[in-house]
MIVEX-194921 format. One line per field, with one value per residue (C-alpha): y, z, x; residue in one letter. Coordinates in steps of 0.05 Angstrom, whole numbers. Layout:
! residues N
c2 c(Y / ...)
c3 c(Z / ...)
c1 c(X / ...)
marza c(A / ...)
END
This chain:
! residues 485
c2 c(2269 / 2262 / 2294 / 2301 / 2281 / 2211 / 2160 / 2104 / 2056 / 1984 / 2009 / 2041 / 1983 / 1924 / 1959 / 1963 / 2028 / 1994 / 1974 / 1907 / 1882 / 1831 / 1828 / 1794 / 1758 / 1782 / 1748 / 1751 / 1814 / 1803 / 1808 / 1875 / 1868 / 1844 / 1904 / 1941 / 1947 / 2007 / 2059 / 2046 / 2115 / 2146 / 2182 / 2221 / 2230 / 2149 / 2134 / 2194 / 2242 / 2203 / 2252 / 2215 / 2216 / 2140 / 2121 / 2165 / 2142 / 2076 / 2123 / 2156 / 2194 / 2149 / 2095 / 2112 / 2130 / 2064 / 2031 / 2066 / 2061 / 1984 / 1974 / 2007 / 1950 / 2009 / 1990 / 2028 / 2079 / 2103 / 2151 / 2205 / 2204 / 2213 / 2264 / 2305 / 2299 / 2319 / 2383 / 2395 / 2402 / 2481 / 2495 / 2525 / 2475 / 2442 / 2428 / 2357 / 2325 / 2273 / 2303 / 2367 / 2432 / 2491 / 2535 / 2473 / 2513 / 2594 / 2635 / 2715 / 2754 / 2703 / 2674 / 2603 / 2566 / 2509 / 2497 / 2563 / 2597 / 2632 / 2576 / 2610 / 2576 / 2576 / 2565 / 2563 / 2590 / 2571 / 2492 / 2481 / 2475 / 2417 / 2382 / 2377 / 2364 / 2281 / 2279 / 2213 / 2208 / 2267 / 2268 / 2339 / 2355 / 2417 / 2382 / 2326 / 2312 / 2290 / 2248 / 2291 / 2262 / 2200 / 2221 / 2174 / 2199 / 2162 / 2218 / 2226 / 2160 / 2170 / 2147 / 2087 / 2057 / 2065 / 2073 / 2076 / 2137 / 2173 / 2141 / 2206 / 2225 / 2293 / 2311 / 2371 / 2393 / 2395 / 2463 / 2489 / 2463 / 2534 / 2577 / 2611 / 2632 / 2559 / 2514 / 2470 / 2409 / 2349 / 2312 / 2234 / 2225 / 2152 / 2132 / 2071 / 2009 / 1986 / 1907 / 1892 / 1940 / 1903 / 1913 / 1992 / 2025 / 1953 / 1928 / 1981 / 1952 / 1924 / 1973 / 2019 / 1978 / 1968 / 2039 / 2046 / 1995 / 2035 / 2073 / 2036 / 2000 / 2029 / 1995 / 2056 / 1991 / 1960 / 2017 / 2030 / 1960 / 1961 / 2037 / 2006 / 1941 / 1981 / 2034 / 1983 / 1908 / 1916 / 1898 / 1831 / 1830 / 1912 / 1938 / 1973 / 2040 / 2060 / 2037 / 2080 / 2072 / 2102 / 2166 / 2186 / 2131 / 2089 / 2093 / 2137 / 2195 / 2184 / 2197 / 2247 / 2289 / 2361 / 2410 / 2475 / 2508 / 2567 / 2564 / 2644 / 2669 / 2725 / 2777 / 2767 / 2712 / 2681 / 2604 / 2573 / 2506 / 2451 / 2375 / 2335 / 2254 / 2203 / 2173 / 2107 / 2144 / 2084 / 2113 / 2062 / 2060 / 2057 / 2103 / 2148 / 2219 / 2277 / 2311 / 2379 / 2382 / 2428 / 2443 / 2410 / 2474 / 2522 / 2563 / 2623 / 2685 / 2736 / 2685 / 2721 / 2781 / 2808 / 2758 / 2793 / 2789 / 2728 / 2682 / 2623 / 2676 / 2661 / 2587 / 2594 / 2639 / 2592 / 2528 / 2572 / 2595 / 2526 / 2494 / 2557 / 2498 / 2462 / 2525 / 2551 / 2503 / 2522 / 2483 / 2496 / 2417 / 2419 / 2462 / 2433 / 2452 / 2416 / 2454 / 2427 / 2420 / 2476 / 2520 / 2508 / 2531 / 2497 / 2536 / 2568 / 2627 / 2651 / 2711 / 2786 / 2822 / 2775 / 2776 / 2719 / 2672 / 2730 / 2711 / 2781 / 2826 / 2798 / 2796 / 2861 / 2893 / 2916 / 2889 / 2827 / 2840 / 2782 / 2742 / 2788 / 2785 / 2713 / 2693 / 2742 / 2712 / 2632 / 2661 / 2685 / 2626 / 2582 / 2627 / 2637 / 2695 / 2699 / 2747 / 2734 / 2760 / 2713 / 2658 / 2675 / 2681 / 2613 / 2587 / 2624 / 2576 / 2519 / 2532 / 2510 / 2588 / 2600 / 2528 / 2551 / 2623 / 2675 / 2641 / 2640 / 2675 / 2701 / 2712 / 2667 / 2696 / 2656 / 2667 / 2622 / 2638 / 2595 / 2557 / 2577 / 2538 / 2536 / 2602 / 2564 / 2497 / 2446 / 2402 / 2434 / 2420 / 2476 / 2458 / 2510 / 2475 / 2405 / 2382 / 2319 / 2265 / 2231 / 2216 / 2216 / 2269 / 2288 / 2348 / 2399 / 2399 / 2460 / 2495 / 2469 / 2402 / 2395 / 2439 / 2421 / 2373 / 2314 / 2311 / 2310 / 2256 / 2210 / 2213 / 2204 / 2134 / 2115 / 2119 / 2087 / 2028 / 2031 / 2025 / 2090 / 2121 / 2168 / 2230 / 2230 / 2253 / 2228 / 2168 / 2198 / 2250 / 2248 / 2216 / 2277 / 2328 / 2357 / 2350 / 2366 / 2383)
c3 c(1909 / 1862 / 1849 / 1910 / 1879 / 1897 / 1846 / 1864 / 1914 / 1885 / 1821 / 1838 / 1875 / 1814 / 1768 / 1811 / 1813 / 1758 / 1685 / 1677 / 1750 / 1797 / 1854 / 1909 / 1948 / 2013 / 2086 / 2134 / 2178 / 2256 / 2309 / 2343 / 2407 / 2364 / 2324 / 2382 / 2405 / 2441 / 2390 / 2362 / 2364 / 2296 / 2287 / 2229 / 2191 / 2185 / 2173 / 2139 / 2112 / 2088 / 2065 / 2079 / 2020 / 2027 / 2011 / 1963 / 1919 / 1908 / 1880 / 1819 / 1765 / 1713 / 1741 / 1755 / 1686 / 1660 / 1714 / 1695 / 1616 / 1633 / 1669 / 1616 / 1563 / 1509 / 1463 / 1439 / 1487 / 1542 / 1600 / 1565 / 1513 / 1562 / 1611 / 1544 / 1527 / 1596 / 1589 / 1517 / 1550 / 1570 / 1504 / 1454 / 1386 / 1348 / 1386 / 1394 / 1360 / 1421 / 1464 / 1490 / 1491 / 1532 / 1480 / 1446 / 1476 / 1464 / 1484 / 1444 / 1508 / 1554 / 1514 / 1524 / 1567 / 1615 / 1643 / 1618 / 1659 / 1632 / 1621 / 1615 / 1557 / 1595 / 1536 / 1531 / 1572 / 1624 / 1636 / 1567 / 1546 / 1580 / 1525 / 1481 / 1540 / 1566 / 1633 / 1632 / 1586 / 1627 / 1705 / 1689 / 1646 / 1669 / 1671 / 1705 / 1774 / 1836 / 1891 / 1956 / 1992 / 2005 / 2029 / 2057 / 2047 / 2089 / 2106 / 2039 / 2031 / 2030 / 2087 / 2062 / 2032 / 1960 / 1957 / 2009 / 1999 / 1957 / 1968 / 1930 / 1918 / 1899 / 1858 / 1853 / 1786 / 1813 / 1780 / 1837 / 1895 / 1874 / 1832 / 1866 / 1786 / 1755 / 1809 / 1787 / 1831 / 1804 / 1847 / 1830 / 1871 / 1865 / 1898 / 1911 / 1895 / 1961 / 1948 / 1998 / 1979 / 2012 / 2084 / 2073 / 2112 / 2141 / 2073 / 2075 / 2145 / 2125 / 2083 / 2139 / 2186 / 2140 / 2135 / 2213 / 2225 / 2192 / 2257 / 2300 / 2244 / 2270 / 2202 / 2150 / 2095 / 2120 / 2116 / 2044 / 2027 / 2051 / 2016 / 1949 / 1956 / 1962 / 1913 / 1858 / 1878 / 1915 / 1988 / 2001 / 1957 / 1939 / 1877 / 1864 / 1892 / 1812 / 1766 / 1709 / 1726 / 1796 / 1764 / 1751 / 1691 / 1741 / 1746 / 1808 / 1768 / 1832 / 1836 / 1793 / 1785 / 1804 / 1785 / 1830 / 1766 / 1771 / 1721 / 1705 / 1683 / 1660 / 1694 / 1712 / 1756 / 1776 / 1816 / 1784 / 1803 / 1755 / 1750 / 1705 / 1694 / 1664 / 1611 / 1568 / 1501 / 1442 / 1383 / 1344 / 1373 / 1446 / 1478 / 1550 / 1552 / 1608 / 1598 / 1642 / 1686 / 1740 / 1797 / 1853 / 1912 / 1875 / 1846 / 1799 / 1835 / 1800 / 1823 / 1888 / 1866 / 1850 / 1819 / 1749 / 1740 / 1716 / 1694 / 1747 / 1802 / 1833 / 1826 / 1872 / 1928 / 1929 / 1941 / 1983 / 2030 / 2043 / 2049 / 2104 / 2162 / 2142 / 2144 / 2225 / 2258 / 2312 / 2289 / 2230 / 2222 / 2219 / 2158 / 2102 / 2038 / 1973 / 1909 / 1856 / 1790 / 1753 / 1788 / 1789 / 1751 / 1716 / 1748 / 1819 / 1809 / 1865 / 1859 / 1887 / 1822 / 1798 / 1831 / 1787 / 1851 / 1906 / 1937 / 1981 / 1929 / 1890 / 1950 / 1968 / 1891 / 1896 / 1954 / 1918 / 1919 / 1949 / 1979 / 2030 / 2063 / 2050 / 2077 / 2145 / 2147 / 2146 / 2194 / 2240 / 2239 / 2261 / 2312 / 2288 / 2318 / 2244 / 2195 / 2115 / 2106 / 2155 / 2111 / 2045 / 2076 / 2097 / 2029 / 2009 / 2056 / 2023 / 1949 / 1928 / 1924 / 1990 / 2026 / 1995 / 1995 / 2007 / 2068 / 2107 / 2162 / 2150 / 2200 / 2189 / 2241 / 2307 / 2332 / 2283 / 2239 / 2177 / 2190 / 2133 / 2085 / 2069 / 2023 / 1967 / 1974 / 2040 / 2024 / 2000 / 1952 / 1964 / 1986 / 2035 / 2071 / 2084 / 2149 / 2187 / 2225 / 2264 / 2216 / 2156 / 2113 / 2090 / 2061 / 2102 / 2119 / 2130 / 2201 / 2164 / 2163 / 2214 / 2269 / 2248 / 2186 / 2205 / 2275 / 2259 / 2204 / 2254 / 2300 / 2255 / 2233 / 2309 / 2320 / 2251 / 2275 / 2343 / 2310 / 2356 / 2321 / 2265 / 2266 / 2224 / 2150 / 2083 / 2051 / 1993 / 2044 / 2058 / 2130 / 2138 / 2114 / 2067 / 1989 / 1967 / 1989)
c1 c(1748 / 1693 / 1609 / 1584 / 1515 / 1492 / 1518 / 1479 / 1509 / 1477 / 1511 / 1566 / 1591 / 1568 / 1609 / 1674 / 1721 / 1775 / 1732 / 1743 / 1763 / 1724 / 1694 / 1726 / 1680 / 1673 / 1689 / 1639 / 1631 / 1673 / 1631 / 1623 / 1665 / 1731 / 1720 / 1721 / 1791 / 1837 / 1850 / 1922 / 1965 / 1982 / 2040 / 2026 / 2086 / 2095 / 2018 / 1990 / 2042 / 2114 / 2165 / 2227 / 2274 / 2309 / 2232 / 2206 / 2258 / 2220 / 2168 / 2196 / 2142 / 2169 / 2157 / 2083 / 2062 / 2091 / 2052 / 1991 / 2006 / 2018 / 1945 / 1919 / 1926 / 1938 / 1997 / 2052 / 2039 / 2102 / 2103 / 2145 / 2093 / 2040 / 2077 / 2076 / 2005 / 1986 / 2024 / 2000 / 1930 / 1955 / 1974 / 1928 / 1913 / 1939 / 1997 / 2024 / 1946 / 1946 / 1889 / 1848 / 1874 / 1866 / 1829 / 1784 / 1721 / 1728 / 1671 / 1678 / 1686 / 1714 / 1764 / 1783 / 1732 / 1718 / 1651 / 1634 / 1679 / 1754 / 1808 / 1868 / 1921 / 1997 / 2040 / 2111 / 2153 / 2102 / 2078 / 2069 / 2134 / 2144 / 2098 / 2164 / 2212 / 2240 / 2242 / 2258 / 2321 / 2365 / 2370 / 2383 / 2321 / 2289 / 2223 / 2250 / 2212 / 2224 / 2177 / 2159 / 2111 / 2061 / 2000 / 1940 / 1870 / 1827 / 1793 / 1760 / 1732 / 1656 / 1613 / 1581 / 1649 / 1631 / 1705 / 1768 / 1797 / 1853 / 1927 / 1978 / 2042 / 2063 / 2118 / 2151 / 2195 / 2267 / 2280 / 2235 / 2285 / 2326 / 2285 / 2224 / 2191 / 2202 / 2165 / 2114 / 2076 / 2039 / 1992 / 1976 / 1910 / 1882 / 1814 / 1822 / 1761 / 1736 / 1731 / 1678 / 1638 / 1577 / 1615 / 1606 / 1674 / 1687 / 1715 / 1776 / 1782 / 1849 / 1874 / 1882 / 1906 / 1965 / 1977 / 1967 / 2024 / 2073 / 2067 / 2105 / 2154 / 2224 / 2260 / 2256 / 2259 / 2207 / 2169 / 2181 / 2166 / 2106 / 2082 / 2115 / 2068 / 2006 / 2020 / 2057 / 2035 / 1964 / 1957 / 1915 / 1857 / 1861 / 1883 / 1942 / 1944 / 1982 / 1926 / 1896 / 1827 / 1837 / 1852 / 1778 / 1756 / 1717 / 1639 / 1643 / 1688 / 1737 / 1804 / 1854 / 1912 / 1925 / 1978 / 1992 / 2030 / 2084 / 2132 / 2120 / 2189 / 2158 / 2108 / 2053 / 2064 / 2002 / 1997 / 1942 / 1907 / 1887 / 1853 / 1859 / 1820 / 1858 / 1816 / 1818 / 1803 / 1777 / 1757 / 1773 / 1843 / 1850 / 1899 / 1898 / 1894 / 1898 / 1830 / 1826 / 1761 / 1735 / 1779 / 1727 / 1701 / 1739 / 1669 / 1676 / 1692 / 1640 / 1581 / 1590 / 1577 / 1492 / 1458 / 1452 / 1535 / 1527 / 1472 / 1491 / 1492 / 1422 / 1429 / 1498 / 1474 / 1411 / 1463 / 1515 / 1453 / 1441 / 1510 / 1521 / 1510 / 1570 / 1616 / 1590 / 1634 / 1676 / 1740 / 1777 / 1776 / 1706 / 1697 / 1661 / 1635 / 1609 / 1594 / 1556 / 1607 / 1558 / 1592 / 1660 / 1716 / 1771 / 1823 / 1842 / 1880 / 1921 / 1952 / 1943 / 1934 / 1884 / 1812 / 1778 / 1783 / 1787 / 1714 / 1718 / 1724 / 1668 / 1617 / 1638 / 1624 / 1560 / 1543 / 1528 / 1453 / 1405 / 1467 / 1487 / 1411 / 1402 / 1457 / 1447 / 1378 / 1401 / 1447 / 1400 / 1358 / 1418 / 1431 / 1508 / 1546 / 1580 / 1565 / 1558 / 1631 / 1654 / 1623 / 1646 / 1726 / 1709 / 1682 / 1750 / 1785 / 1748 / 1776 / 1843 / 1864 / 1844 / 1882 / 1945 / 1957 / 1902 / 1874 / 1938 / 1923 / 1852 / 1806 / 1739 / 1707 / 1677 / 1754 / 1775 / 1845 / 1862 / 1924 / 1978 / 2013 / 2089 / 2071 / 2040 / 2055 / 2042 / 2105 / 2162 / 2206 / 2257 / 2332 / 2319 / 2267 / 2295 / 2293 / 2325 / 2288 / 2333 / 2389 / 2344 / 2329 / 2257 / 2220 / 2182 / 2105 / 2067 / 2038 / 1963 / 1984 / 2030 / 1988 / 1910 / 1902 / 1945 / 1925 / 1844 / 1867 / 1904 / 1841 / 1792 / 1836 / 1842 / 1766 / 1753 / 1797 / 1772 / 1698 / 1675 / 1613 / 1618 / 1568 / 1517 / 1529 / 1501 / 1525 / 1573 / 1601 / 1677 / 1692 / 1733 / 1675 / 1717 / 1708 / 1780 / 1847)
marza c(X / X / X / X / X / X / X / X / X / X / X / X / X / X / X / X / X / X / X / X / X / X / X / X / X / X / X / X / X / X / X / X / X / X / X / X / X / X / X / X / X / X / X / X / X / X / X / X / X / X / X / X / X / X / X / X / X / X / X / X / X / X / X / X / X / X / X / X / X / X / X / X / X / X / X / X / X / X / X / X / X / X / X / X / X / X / X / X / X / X / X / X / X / X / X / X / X / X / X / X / X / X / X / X / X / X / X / X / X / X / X / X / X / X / X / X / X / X / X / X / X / X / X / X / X / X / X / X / X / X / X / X / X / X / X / X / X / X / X / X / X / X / X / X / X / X / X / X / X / X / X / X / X / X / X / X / X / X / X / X / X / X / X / X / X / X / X / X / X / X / X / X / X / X / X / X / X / X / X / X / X / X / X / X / X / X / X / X / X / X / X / X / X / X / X / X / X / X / X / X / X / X / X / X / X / X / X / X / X / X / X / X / X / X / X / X / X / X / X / X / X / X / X / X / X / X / X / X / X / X / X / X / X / X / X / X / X / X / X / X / X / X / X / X / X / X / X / X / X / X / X / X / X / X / X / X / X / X / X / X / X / X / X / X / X / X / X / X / X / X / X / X / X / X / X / X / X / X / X / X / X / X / X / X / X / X / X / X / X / X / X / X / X / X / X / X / X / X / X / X / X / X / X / X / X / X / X / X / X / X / X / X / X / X / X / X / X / X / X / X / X / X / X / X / X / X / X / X / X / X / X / X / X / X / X / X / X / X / X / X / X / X / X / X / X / X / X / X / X / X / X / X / X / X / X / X / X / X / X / X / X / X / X / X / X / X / X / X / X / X / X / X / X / X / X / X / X / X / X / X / X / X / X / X / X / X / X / X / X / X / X / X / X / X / X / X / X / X / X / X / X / X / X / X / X / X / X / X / X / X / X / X / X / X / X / X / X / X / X / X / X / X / X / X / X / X / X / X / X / X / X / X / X / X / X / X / X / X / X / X / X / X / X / X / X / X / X / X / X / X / X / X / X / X / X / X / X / X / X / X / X / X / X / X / X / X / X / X / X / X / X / X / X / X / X / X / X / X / X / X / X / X / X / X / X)
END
């Protein structure tokens, strides 16, 4: 995921997704008919979606931050040290001195703010206590965390191969395997550097084959040997899947980490989405830090609403009017929306009681002025049978909110339904919801992925690798046409 806004391929691609790291010279381009081969067969849940707990314990959190720590080049820095940093960021200041906090910016009616927008501090006993808690030391630590699930992104790489996609794991706090108010999720989302960038898509070429063998390797082992050489060793000439400049810090902005955060012991108990960049901080010291961003199509709810709400309002329903083509499809696979970063927030709040990131209820208070006729009008002059409420439940669908928990089950209009998740989550972590394949153990998916995402995923890798032609789509837009999630 990163700005949809063109970065600039020429440079882009010069200055290489990891600071510091060369270019590897490239081979020269197959001709087209050995490109052109029968599409292999994905199965998804070896190639794009790996839950299986004999390998994801290759893939520890620990061992991740020290890889990312180690590729930094930043001394006397450990992954305990960073873990807590990254959950200081929630706290309000000073807390631990090492980084940002959640109330650094505080606007006198909003309260704490990111990009302008409310930023809501989650202190102790919420996900900030776990900036003075070792998960590393104690098994048993109750902010100790546990590997759920590989996940390959081709999807998102852009169309002209300025990168090859996001390679994640997710990890789920092992408290949440029992107790439904003390669940928390961390998402480690690297975009990987394409290094043929001069081959466009071509240069991740064998990348993806590598992950599309995994389909039909019966040996669990060799399986995991192979995820643990991409993620830890880098496959061929491509970097290491676990390297801190994936995590954002690259000239492209790409790559990050989410949280989907619910550690709410006490009322109210609101799920809130996060993102965070990984930066290499110098100043004159080097060290990393967590640094909370926007969370990427997840705009502010009131900018639905009239135009004199807020003073981005007319700015949005200008961009939303003309994103409307990419939300008439008549597949919930093809859905797609981009929103400029001026208009996102930094959080996605999911949760009944709280309408900051209900989209409905904002477009229905007051009728939300010039939107509703706009967006009837660009309507119209596609000649779509769907109405403007039809489009905002599908921007709704869009947002990180929506995927997880309000969308579940929504009807978008056009006889479309939103597929739903596992609740919340789309990979559980809950004892409850472990599931055997075969004679090996593995953690749940949910309807989304199982029924809608994974199978448009595994066919948009089969024509990729089969070289069928793409449709047409601007050069930093996602294969997949989707900007997040």
């Amino acid at each position: 995921m990163f700005d949809p806004k063109s970065v600039g391929l020429l440079a882009a691609s010069a200055a290489a997704l990891a600071a510091g790291a060369c270019a590897v010279d490239a081979p020269p381009l197959a001709d087209e008919h050995q490109l052109a081969q029968a599409a292999p067969a994905i199965e998804p849940r070896r190639s794009l979606a790996i839950t299986e707990l004999p390998i994801l314990e290759r893939f520890g959190l620990e061992r991740v931050l020290d890889q990312l720590v180690a590729t930094s080049g930043v001394p006397g820095l450990d992954a305990r040290t960073l873990f807590q940093q990254g959950w200081d960021v929630f706290n309000p200041g000073p807390g631990l001195g090492l980084g940002p906090h959640c109330d650094d910016t505080v606007d006198p009616d909003l309260g704490p703010t990111l990009n302008g927008f409310p930023y809501t501090c989650r202190p102790a006993p919420a996900e900030g206590a776990q900036a003075t808690c070792d998960p590393f030391t104690d098994p048993a630590s109750p902010c100790a965390y546990l590997p759920i699930g590989l996940f390959m992104r081709f999807d998102l790489a852009p169309e002209d191969g300025r990168h090859c996609g996001e390679y994640r794991i997710a990890y789920a706090k092992q408290t949440g395997r029992t107790e439904a108010t003390d669940r928390n999720l961390i998402i480690v989302e690297a975009a990987l550097r394409n290094p043929h960038v001069n081959q466009g898509l071509r240069g991740c070429r064998k990348l993806v084959e590598a992950w599309a063998s995994l389909s039909t390797e019966d040996d669990l082992t060799a399986r995991a040997d192979l995820l643990e050489e991409i993620y830890f060793d880098g496959y061929r000439e491509f970097d290491p899947v676990i390297q801190w400049s994936n995590l954002g810090d690259n000239p492209l902005g790409a790559g990050q980490l989410r949280t989907n955060q619910f550690v709410q012991p006490e009322p109210p108990r609101v799920w809130s989405l996060r993102e965070l960049k990984l930066r290499r901080v110098c100043a004159p010291t080097c060290t990393l830090r967590l640094v909370p961003v926007t969370a990427k199509v997840n705009p502010y709810g009131p900018l639905f609403a009239s135009a004199d709400v807020h003073p981005r309002a007319a700015a949005f329903h200008a961009e939303l009017v003309a994103r409307v083509p990419g939300l008439t499809a008549a597949t919930v696979g093809g859905l797609g929306l981009a929103v400029s970063d001026a208009f996102n927030s930094g959080q996605s709040q999911a949760a009944a009681a709280v309408v900051e990131t209900n989209y409905a209820f904002h477009f229905g208070a007051g009728a939300a002025g010039g939107l509703r006729p706009a967006l009837a009008a660009r309507l119209a002059a596609l000649g779509s049978p769907l109405s403007p409420d039809d489009v905002v439940a599908r921007t709704q669908a869009m947002s990180c909110a929506g995927c997880h928990r309000f969308s579940n089950g929504a009807d978008l209009g056009g006889g479309l339904t939103w597929p739903p998740s596992l609740g919340f989550t789309h990979v559980s972590e809950r004892d409850a919801d472990l599931e055997l394949a075969g004679e090996v153990v593995r953690y749940r998916l949910s309807p989304a992925l199982i029924d809608h995402f994974l199978p448009a995923r595994a066919a948009l890798v089969e024509d990729y690798l089969a070289d069928r032609p793409r449709p047409a789509r601007p050069p930093d837009a996602p294969l997949g046409n989707r900007w997040s999630h």
